[in-house]
N, C-alpha and C positions, 0 to 999 in steps of 0.2 A: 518599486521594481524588485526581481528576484537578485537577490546577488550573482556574480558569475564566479565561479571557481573552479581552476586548472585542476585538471584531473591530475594528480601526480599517483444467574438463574439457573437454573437446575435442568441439566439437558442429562441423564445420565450421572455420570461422574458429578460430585460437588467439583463445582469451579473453581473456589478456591482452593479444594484441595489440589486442584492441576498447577495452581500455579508453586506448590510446593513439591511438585514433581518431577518428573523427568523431561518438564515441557522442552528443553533447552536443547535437546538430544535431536542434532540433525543427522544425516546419515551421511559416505566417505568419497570424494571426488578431488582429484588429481588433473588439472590441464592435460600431462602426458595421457589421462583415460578418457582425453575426447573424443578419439579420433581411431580408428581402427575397431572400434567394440563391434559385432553384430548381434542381434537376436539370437540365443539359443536354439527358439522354437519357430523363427522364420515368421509366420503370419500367424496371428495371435486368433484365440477363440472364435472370434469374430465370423471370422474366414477373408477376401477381399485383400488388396494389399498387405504386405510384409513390412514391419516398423523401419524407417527409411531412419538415414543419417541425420535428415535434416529436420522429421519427427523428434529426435532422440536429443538434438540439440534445443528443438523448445523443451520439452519435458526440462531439462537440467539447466535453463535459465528462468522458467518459472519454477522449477524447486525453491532456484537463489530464490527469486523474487518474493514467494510464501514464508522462508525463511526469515528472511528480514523482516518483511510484516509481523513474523511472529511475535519476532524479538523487540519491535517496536512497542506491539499492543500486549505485551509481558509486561514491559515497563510503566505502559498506563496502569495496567490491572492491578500490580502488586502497591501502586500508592491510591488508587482508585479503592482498595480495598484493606491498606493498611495506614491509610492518614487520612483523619475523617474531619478537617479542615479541606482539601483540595477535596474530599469524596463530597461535602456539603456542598462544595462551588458548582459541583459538577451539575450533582442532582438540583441544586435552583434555576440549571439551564432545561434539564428535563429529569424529572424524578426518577427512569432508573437510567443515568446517561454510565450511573457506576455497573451496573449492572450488564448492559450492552458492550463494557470496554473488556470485562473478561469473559463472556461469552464468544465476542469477537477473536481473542486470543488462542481458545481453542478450537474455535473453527478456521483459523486461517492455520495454526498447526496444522487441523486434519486435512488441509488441501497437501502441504508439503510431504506429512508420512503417506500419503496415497500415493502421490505425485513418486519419489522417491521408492514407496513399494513395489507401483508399476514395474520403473523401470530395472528395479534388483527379479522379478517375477517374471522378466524377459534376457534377461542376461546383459544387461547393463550397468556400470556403476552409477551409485546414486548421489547426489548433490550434499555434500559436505561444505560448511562455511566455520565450523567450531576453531579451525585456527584464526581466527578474524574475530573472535570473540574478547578482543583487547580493551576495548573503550569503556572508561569507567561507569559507576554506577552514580544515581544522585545517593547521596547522604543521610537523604530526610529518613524518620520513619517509616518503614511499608518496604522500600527498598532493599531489595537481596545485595550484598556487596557481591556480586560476580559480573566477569566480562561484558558487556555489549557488543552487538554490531553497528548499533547506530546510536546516535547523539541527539538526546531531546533536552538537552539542558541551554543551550545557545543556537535556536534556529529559526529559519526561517521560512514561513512559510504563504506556499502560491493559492492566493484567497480568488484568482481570475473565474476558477469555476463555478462562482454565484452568478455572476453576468453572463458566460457561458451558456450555463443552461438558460437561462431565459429571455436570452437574445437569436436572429436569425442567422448569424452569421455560425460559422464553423472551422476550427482552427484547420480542418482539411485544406481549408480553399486559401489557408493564407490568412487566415482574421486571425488579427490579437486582439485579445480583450485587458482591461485594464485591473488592477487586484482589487475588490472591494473592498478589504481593510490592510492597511499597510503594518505586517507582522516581520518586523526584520529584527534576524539573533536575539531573539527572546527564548526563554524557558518556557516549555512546555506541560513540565512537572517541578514540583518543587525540588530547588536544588541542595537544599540542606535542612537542619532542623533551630537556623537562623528564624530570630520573631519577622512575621509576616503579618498584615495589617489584615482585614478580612477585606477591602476592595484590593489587595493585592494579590490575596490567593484567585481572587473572582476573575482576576486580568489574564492568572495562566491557566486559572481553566478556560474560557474565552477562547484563549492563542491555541490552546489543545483542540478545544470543540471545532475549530476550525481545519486544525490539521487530522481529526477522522475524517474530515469529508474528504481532504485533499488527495491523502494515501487512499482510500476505497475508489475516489474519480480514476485515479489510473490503473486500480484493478481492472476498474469497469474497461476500459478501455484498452488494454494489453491482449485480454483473451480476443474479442474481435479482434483485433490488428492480426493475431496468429493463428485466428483460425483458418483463413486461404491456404495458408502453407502449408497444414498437415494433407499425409497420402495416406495415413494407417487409420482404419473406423475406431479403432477402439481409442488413438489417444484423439480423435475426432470427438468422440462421445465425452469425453474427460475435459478438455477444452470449451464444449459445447454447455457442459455441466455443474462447470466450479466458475465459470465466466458469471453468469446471471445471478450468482450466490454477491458476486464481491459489489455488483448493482446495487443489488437488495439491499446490502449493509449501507452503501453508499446514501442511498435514501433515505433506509434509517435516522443514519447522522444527521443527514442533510434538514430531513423535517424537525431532526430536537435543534437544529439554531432559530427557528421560531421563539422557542422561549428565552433566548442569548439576553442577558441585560446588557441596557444600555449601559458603559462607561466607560471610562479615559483614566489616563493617567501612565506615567513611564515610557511617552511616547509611544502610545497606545491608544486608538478613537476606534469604542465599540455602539454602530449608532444603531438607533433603535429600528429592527427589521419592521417591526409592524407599520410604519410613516412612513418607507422609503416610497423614493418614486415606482419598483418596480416590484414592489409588492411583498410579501413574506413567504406566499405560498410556495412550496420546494420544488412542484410537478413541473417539468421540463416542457420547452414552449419549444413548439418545431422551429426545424430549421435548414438551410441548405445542405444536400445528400447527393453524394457521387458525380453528378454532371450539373454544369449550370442548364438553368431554363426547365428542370422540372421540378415537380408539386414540395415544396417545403413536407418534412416530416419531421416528428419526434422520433431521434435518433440517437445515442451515444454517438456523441464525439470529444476528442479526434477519435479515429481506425487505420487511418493510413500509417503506412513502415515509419514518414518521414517526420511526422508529430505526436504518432503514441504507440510507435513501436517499443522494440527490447530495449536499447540503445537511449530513444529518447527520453525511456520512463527513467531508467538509472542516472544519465546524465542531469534531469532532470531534480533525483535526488542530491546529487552531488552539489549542483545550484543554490539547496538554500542549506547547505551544512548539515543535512543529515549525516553523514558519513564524514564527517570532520574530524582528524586525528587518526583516519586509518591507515594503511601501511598503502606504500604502492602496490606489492601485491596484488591486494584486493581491489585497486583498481583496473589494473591487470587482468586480473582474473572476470570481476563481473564485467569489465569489457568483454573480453573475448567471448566469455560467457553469450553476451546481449548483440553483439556481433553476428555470430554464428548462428543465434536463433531467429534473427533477425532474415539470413541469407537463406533462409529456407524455403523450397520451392515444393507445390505438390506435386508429385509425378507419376501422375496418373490421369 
């Protein structure tokens, strides 16, 4: 079970050189800048409705949301690319799984300075989290000693989305699914430059390989959840646009646990994908959509507000210790944040 806790390659630019740069650089948002902003220029390029409040409030809880993922898959990329014991672990799950972890880094950035440019390009302030940037680094080699937003050194993580996708049921209707492998308060990355066994470097890459899929599952399903609620085309098109990217990754990850070695150990059973009963293949097997009693489909889910909305996806993280050691604040803040965009209606 999840824990429960009280909220209190070469795309362009070398990648690695991104992560020795300004990757970290979010941009500035104040609670008191929620709420009275308007658009400078009223209805944007487009033509068709004027960027509404409640536009304006997704835009700057998926900013957060980009942000954090950034900061997550920073953390992989920089021991994924400077400790080549966990980078070996990675790559025996799928040969460029190191490779994928920092290309992914700077594409979930470029959602957030888009995201974030939009809205400074229309007279809104733009989603800032760099005070929140408290939570320390791991130790090992590879690792930058500066701030965090989030905690991969003790967590846990929700593995339900392997049964998920290839069962009929659908967390919209009220189905829970059970976790396929039991990842509770483990490291994600290695936590120091303490001797490590090589079936134990292989455990957390294992608990890692698992937690890309988890983090891109509720990419995938955030944008649908928010797309009903925009009235403005253009951040309709931006939602419509960076939604299918964080899928795509999602897959990605999803088909390298095919190659996942089987093994145990530290309270830890990694069984072998290719024997299970419900197969290895990653491609999603229809399932129940929108109303009972019609034709099953292959669908992202959840989409509804009440299990992969703003709200659930954060609370969600909070669940298994991602965000462990941060200030109330910042729980404060991505509340309201996730609240707000959440209450969003089209009006139009």
């Amino acid at each position: 079970m999840i824990k429960k806790t009280n909220i209190p390659n070469q795309r362009g630019p070398s990648r690695r050189s991104f992560l020795t740069g300004a990757a970290m650089a979010g941009a500035g948002i104040g609670l008191s800048a929620f709420t009275g902003a308007r658009s400078a220029f009223g209805q944007t390029a487009s033509g068709g409705p004027g960027i509404t409040d409640g536009d304006v409030a997704i835009l700057h809880f998926l900013a957060a949301a980009e942000l954090i993922e950034t900061d997550l898959w920073i953390q992989y990329a920089e021991l994924a690319v400077g400790n080549k014991p966990y980078a070996d672990a990675l790559n025996l799950i799928e040969g460029e799984l190191t490779i994928y972890t920092t290309d992914v880094a700077g594409d979930e950035q470029s959602h957030a300075d888009f995201i974030n440019g939009f809205l400074v390009a229309n007279g809104f302030p733009p989603t800032n989290l760099d005070a929140f940037r408290t939570l320390p680094s791991s130790t090992a080699k590879g690792a930058r000693q500066i701030g965090r937003l989030t905690n991969l050194l003790k967590t846990t993580v929700d593995t339900s989305f392997y049964l998920r996708y290839r069962r009929r049921g659908n967390p919209d209707f009220g189905d829970v699914f059970p976790q396929f492998v039991e990842i509770i308060d483990k490291p994600l990355i290695p936590m120091d430059d303490r001797p490590l066994t090589k079936k134990e470097v292989q455990l957390i890459a294992n608990s890692a390989a698992f937690h890309f899929c988890a983090t891109e599952q509720g990419g995938a399903s955030i944008y649908p959840s928010l797309i009903p609620k925009v009235t403005n085309l253009d951040v309709l098109r931006i939602l419509t646009s960076i939604g299918p990217t964080e899928a795509y990754f999602f897959a990605s990850f999803h088909q390298s646990l095919e190659g996942l070695p089987a093994i145990s150990g530290h309270g830890l059973v990694f069984p072998d994908v290719t024997i299970n009963d419900i197969g290895a293949h990653h491609i999603p097997h229809p399932c129940k959509f929108l109303q009972p009693g019609l034709p099953l489909a292959c669908v992202v889910r959840p989409i509804r507000t009440q299990f992969g909305g703003a709200l659930h996806l954060f609370e969600a993280g909070v669940s298994t210790g991602l965000f462990e050691g941060q200030s109330q604040e910042f729980f404060t803040t991505l509340t309201a944040l996730a609240t707000a965009a959440d209450a969003a209606s089209r009006s139009c």
